[in-house]
C-alpha positions, 0 to 999 in steps of 0.5 A: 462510498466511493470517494475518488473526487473528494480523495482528490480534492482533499490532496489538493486542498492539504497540500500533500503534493509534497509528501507524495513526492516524498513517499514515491522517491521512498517507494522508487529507492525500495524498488531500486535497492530492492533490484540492486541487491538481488542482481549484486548476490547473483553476480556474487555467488554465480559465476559461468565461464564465459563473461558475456553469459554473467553480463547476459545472467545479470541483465535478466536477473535485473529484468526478472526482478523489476517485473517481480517488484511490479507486482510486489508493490501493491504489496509494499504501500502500506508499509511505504505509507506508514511513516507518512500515515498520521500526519496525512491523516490530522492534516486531511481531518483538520481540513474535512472534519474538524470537529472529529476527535482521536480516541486512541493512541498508537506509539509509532514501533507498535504500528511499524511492527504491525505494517512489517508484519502486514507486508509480509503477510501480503508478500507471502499471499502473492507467492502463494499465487504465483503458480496460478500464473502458470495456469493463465489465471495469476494476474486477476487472482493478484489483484483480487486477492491484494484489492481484499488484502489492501482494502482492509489493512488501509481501512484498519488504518484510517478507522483505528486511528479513531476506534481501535484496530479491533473496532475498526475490523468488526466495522469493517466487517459490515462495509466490506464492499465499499472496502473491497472497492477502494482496495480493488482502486487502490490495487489497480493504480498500484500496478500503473508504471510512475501513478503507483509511486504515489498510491500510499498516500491516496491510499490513505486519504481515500480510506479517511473518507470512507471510514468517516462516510459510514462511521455515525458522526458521535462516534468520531467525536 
């Protein structure tokens, strides 16, 4: 139920080392504009006397906003991973389950749509949070709370790429600590410096053989 060897395993046999360093260059410049963006407004719209305490402004603005986007991230996998999902998902199927069949069709803006909303919803929770930082409880009650948040979206996505996103929640609904546990993994690398450039994509590998260890064989096929 925890596939961490054979998540591994399958990214090495997929050859998906390629697309991984797609998604992390992806995930670095979000960060990157992200910060850029949020720095440039400061400088834009606050102006103090001395130059020195603008450059000083500007340094901790930029500081202030990479930690930010630290903790942010987790948030931002599935929405990273989602132009990378399908195709990781037939190339891992074709190599471990061959015989298994998609039963249902998505266009790709409806699921964009549904990730951006994702994304903002998970956003939303961790500012939600932020006081609990102030009271020495915010980092564990992040990770609980995006481990709940990115297991069940990335189990949605893997399994609803065969029953439905419906079906795929009521199944999840009765798995949800195998879920909870690869979200919990999937938290965690997601806050390692350089490993979580490249979470999207183990994110998804992981949550297809999940989804297949506790699905019964017929109704895959």
């Amino acid at each position: 139920m925890y596939p961490l060897r054979k998540t591994w395993s399958s990214i090495k046999q997929a050859n998906l080392f390629t697309t991984m360093l797609l998604c992390a260059l992806l995930a670095g410049l979000v960060l990157v504009c992200s910060i850029w963006t949020i720095t440039w407004i400061t400088d834009r719209f606050v102006a103090l006397e001395k130059g020195w305490l603008d450059t000083l402004l500007n340094w901790i603005v930029a500081l202030i906003s990479g930690v930010a986007g630290w903790f942010v991230l987790p948030a931002l996998t599935v929405l990273i991973s989602s132009l990378f999902q399908e195709s990781v998902i037939q190339r891992v199927e074709r190599l471990e389950y061959p015989q298994s069949h998609r039963n249902v069709t998505f266009g790709f803006w409806p699921e964009l749509w549904h990730d951006i909303k994702f994304t903002a919803e998970a956003i939303g929770w961790n500012i939600l949070v932020l006081p609990c930082y102030f009271l020495g409880i915010g980092f564990p009650v992040s990770i609980l709370l995006n481990a709940y948040l990115l297991g069940r979206e990335f189990f949605e996505s893997a399994a609803g790429y065969h029953l439905g996103k419906t079906e795929a929640r009521i199944l999840g609904k009765h798995h949800w600590k195998s879920i909870y546990i690869g979200g919990l993994t999937i938290t965690v690398l997601s806050l390692i410096p350089l490993i979580n450039l490249f979470v999207p994509i183990f994110a998804v590998v992981w949550m297809v053989h999940l989804y297949h260890a506790i699905q019964p064989p017929d109704k895959t096929r």
